[in-house]
C-alpha positions in Angstrom: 67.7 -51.8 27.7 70.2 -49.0 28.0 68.8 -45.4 26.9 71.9 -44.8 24.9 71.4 -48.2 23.4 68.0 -47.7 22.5 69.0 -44.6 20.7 71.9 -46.4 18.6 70.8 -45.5 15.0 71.0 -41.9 16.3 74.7 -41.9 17.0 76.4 -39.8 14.7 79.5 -37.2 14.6 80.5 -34.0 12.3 83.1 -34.2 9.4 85.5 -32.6 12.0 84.5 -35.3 14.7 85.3 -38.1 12.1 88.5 -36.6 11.7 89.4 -36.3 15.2 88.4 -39.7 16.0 90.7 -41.4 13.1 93.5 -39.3 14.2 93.2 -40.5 18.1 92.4 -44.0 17.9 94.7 -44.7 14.6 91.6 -45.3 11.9 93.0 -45.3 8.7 90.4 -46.2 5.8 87.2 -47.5 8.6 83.7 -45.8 8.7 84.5 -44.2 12.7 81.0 -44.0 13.6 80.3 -47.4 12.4 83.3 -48.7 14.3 82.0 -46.6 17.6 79.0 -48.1 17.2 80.3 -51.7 17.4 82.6 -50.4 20.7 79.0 -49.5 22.3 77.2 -52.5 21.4 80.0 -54.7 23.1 78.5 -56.0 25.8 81.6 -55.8 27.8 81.5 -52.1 26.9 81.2 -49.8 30.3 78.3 -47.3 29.6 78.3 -44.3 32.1 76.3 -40.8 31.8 77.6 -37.7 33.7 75.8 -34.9 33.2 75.3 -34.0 29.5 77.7 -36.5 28.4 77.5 -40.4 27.7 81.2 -42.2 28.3 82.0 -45.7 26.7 84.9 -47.3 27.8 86.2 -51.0 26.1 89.2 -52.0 26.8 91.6 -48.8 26.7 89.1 -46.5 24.3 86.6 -43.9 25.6 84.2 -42.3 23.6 82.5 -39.2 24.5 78.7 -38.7 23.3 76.2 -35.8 23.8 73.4 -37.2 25.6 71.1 -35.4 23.6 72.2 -34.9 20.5 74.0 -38.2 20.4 77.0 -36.8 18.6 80.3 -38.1 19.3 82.3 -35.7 20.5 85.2 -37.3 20.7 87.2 -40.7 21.2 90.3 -41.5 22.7 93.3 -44.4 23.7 93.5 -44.6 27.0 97.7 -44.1 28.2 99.6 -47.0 29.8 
């Protein structure tokens, strides 16, 4: 199994990160880590680590993770 997988129940974000990630993927009233989480557990969800950094990609979102904190950093929409 996938180490950021295994690790799952770890993934979590600041209030700022929760912010930031509502405001670039369009969240309105949804739990953010809860609905990251889901985006890594896809199993058609691209898992890649680069240094100190995980990177999901589903479809056109990307999520940025510290490997070793597991915080999300960050989340975006991929442009056309």
């Amino acid at each position: 199994m996938h180490e950021l997988l295994q690790n799952i129940e770890s993934i979590h974000t600041t209030s700022m990160g929760i912010d930031r990630i509502k405001k670039n993927l369009k969240l309105a009233d949804i739990d953010a880590v809860k609905y990251c989480k889901e985006i890594i557990l896809n199993p058609n969800a691209y898992i890649l680590r680069e240094g100190k950094n995980w990177y999901v990609k589903l479809n056109d979102t990307v999520l940025t993770i510290n490997a070793y904190s597991y915080t999300i950093i960050t989340a975006h929409l991929l442009k056309e």
